[in-house]
C-alpha positions as CSV (number, residue, x, y, z in Angstrom):
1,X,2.3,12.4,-26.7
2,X,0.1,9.1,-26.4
3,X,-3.2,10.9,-28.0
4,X,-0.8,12.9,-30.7
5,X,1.2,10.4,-32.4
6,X,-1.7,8.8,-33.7
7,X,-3.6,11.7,-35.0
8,X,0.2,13.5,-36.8
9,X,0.1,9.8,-38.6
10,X,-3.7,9.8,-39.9
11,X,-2.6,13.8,-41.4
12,X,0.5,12.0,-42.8
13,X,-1.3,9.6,-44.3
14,X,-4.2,11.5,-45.8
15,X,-1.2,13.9,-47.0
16,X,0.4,11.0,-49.1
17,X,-2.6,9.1,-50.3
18,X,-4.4,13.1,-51.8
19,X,-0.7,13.2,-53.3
20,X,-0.5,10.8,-55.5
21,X,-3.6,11.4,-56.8
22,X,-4.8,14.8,-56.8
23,X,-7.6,14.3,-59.6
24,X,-9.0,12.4,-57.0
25,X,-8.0,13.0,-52.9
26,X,-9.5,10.3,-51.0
27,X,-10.3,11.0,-47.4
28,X,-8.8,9.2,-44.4
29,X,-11.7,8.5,-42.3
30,X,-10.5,7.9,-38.3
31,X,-12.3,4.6,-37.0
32,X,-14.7,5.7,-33.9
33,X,-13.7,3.9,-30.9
34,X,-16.4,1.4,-29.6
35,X,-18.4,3.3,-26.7
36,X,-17.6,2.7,-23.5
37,X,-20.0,0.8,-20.8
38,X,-20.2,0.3,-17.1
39,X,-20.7,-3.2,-16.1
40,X,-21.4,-3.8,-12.5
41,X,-18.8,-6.9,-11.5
42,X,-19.3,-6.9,-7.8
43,X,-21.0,-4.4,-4.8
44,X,-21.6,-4.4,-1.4
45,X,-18.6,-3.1,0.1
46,X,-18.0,-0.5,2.7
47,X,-15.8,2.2,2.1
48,X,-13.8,0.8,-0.7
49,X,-10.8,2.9,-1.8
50,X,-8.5,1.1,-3.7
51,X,-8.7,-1.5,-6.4
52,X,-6.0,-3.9,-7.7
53,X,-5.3,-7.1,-9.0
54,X,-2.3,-9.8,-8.2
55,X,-0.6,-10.6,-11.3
56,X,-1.3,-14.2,-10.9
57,X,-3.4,-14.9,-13.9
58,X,-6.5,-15.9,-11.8
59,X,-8.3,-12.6,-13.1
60,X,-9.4,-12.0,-9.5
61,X,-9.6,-8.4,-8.4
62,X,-9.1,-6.9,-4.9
63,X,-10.9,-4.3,-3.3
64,X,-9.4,-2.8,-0.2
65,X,-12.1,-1.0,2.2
66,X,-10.3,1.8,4.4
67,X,-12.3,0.0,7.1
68,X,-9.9,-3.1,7.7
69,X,-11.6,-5.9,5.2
70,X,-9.5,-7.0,1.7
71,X,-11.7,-8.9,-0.7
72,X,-11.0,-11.5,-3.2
73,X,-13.3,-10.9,-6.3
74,X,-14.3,-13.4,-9.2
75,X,-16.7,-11.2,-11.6
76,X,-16.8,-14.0,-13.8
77,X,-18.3,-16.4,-11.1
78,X,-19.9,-13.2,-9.2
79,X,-18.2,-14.0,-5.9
80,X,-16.5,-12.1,-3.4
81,X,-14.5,-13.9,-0.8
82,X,-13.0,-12.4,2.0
83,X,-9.2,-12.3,1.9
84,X,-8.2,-10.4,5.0
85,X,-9.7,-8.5,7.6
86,X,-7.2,-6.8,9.6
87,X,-10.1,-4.7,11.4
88,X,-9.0,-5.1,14.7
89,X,-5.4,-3.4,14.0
90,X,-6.2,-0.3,12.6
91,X,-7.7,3.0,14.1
92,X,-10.6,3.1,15.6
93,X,-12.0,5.8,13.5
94,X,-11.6,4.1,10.2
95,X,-14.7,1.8,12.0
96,X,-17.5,4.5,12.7
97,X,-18.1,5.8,9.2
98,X,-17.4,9.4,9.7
99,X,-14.9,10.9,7.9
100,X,-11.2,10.3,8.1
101,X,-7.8,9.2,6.4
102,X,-7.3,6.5,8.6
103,X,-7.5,3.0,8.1
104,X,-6.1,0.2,5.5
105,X,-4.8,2.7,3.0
106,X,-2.3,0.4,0.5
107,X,-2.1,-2.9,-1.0
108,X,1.1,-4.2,-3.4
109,X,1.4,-8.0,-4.6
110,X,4.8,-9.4,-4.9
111,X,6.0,-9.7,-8.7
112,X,6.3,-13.0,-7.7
113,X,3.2,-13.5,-5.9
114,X,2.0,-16.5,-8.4
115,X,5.2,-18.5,-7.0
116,X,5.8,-17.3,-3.4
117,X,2.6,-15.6,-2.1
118,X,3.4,-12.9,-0.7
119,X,1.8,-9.4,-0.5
120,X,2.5,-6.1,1.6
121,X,-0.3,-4.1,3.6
122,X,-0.3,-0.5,4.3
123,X,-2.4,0.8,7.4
124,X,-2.8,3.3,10.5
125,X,-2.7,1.5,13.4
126,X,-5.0,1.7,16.9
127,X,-2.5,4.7,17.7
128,X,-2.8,6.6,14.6
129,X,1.0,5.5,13.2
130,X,1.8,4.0,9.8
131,X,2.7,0.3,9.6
132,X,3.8,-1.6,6.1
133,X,3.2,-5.2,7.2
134,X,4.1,-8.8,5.0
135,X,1.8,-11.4,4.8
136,X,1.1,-14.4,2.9
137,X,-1.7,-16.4,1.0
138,X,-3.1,-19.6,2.7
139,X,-1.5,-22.9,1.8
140,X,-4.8,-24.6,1.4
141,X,-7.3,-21.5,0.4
142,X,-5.8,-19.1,-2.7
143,X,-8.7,-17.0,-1.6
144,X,-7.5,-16.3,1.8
145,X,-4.7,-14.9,3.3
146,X,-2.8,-15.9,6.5
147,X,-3.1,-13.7,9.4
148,X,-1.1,-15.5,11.2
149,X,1.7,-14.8,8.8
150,X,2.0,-11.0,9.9
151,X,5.6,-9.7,9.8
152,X,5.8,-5.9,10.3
153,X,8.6,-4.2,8.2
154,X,8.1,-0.5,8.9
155,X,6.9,1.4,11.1
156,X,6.6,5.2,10.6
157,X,5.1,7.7,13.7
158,X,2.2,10.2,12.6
159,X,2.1,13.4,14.6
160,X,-1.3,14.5,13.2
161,X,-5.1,12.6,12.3
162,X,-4.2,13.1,8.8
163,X,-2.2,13.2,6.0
164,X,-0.9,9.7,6.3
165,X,-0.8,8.8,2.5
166,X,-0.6,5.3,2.2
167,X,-0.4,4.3,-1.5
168,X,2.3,1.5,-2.1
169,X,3.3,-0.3,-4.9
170,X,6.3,-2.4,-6.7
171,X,8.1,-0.5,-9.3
172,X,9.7,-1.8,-12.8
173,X,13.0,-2.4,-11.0
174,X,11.5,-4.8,-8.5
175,X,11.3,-2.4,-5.3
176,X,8.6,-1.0,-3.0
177,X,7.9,2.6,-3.6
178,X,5.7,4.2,-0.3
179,X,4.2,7.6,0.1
180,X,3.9,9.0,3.1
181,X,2.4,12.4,3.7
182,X,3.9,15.3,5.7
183,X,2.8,14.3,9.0
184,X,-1.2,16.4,9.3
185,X,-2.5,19.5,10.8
186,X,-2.4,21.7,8.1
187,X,0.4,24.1,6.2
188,X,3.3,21.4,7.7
189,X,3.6,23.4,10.5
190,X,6.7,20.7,11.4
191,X,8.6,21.8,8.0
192,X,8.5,18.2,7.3
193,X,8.2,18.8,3.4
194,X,11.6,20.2,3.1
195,X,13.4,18.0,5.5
196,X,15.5,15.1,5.0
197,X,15.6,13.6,7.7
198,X,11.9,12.8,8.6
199,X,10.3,9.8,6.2
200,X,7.3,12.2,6.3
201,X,6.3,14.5,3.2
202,X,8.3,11.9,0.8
203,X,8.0,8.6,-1.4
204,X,9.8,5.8,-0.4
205,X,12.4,2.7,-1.7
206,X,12.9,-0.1,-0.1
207,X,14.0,-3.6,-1.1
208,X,12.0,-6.3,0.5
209,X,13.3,-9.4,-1.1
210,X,15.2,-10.3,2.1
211,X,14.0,-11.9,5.5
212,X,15.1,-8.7,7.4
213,X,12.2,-6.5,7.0
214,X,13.7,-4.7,4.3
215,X,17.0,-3.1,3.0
216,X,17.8,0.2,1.6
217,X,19.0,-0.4,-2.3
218,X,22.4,1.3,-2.8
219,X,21.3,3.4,-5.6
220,X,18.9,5.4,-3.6
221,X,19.9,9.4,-3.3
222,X,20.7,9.8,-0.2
223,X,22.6,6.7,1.0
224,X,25.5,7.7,2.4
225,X,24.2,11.6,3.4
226,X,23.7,11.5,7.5
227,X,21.3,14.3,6.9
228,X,18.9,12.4,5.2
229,X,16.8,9.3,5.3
230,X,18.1,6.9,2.9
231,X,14.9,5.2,2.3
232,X,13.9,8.1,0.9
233,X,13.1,8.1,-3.3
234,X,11.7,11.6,-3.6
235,X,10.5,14.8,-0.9
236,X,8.4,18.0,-0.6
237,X,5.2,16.1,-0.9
238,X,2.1,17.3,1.3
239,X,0.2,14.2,0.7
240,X,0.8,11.6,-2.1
241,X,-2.4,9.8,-2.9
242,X,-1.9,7.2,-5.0
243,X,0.8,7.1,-7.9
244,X,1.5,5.0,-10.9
245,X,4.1,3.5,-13.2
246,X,3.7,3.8,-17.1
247,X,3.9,0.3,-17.7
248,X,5.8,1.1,-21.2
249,X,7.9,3.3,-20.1
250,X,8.5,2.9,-16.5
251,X,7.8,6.8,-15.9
252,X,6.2,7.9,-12.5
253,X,3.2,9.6,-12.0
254,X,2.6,11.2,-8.8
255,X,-0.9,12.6,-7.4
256,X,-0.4,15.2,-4.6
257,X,-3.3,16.4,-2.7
258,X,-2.9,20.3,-2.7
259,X,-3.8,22.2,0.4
260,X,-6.3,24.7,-0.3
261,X,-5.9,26.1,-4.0
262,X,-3.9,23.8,-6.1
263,X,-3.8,20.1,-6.3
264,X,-1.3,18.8,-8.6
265,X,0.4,16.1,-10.6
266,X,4.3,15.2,-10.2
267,X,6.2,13.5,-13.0
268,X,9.4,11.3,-12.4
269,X,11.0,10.0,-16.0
270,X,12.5,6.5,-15.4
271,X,15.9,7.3,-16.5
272,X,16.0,9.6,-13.0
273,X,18.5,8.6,-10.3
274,X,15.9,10.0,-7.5
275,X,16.1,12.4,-5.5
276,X,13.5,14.6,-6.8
277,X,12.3,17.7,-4.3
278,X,8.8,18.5,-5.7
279,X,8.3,22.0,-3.3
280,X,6.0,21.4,-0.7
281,X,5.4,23.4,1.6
282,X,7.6,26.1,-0.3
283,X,5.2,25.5,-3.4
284,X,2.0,24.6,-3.7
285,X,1.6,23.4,-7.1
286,X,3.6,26.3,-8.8
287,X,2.6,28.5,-6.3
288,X,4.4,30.3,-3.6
289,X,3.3,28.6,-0.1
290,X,4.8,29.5,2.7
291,X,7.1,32.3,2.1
292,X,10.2,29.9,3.1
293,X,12.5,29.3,-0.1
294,X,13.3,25.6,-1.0
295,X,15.7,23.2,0.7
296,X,16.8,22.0,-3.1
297,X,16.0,23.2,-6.4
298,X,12.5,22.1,-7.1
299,X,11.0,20.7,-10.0
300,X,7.6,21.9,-10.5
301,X,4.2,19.8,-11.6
302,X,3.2,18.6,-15.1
């Protein structure tokens, strides 16, 4: 809709301007956009996977390495400080360089973070299980956080090396949404795509604005179902990337990492209550899976 508004308003106009004048149509000419370039602001990072800013107005960017380290990055000055290294908590595989999805997976800045510092951490830990920690900035550095400041507010058990997802960000109403992946191995051989009552396989919403670790918001689906995990936002995810909030419209866009054929792309309007079952492992993509039917009607990728 983005890319055809624009173009159903150039016709319009050309259709208007070659009307009143028919002797002589003049041609609306579409303005080229400027081309793009790549401009290298920082390097030397190992294994970076994630890239994000704070909100703060500084213009800083942080670069999150899989391996442990978070970095505070200046491009105007060409500096890169170190922010965090939480190397020593995570597994020990995320260290060696070979391949794996373990390690500091997430970052997510408090809306607030300009007044009250604060910012979350997603990770596997030396045992392979996921952990959401708090932290906050230095008191006397803006470019350093505090370690000492840990506070760890979830704690969710892997079964498997993989699939841990690890994306985790604030959404327009002020909560944490988390995705965490169906547990590993591969096919969820647990079934813990279609189940309710494992945090696995599902995004997450959580209210952290409280000095409890963090408090289920009313309005999620399933408060109030003893079947079901009431942190959870939406389920039948295999393993959910990275997503992202329109920033007009609030929408959610959600990247799934398909199993073997189909990757796909999972769309949440912002007017939705939650709740969403997106198929896995009945579906992958729009494709039949596993020969099981659905827990829940299931709405199929974009």
């Amino acid at each position: 809709m983005v890319l055809v508004v624009p173009l159903i308003a150039a016709v319009i106009a050309y259709v208007l301007l070659t009307d009143r004048d028919n002797d002589h149509p003049r041609q609306v000419l579409a303005q080229q956009p400027a081309p793009y370039q790549l401009i290298e602001v920082a390097s030397g990072f190992d294994r970076p996977i994630y890239l994000t800013h704070a909100g703060d107005g500084s213009g800083r960017l942080f670069v999150v390495e899989q391996s442990g380290k978070i970095w505070a990055v200046a491009p105007d000055a060409g500096t890169n400080s170190l922010y965090l290294d939480v190397s020593g908590l995570i597994s020990r595989e995320a260290l060696t360089g070979d391949y794996t999805e373990r390690g500091l997976l997430g970052l997510a800045f408090h809306p607030d973070y300009a007044q009250n510092g604060t910012f979350f951490i997603n990770y596997t830990d030396q045992n392979g299980h996921t952990v959401v920690a708090r932290y906050q900035v230095s008191g006397s550095d803006p470019n350093q956080a505090d370690p000492a400041s840990a506070a760890q507010i979830l704690y969710v058990q892997q079964p498997y090396r993989n699939h841990n997802g690890g994306h985790m960000a604030f959404g327009p109403d002020g909560y944490v949404y988390i995705s965490l992946g169906d547990g590993g191995s591969g096919g969820d051989p647990q079934g813990n795509g279609q189940n309710l009552g494992t945090l696995l396989g599902s995004i997450l919403r959580i209210d952290v604005n409280t000095d409890e670790g963090y408090v289920v918001p009313d309005s999620n689906p399933f408060v109030g179902n003893e079947s079901a995990r009431p942190e959870i936002w939406a389920w039948g995810l295999r393993n959910v990337w990275r997503f992202s909030f329109d920033r007009q419209t609030g929408d959610l866009y959600l990247a799934d990492v398909g199993q073997g054929q189909w990757e796909e792309v999972n769309f949440q309007p912002a007017a939705s209550g939650g709740g969403e079952n997106y198929g896995w492992n009945a579906y992958e993509g729009t494709h039949a899976y596993s020969g099981d039917s659905p827990a829940s009607d299931v709405v199929m990728p974009i």
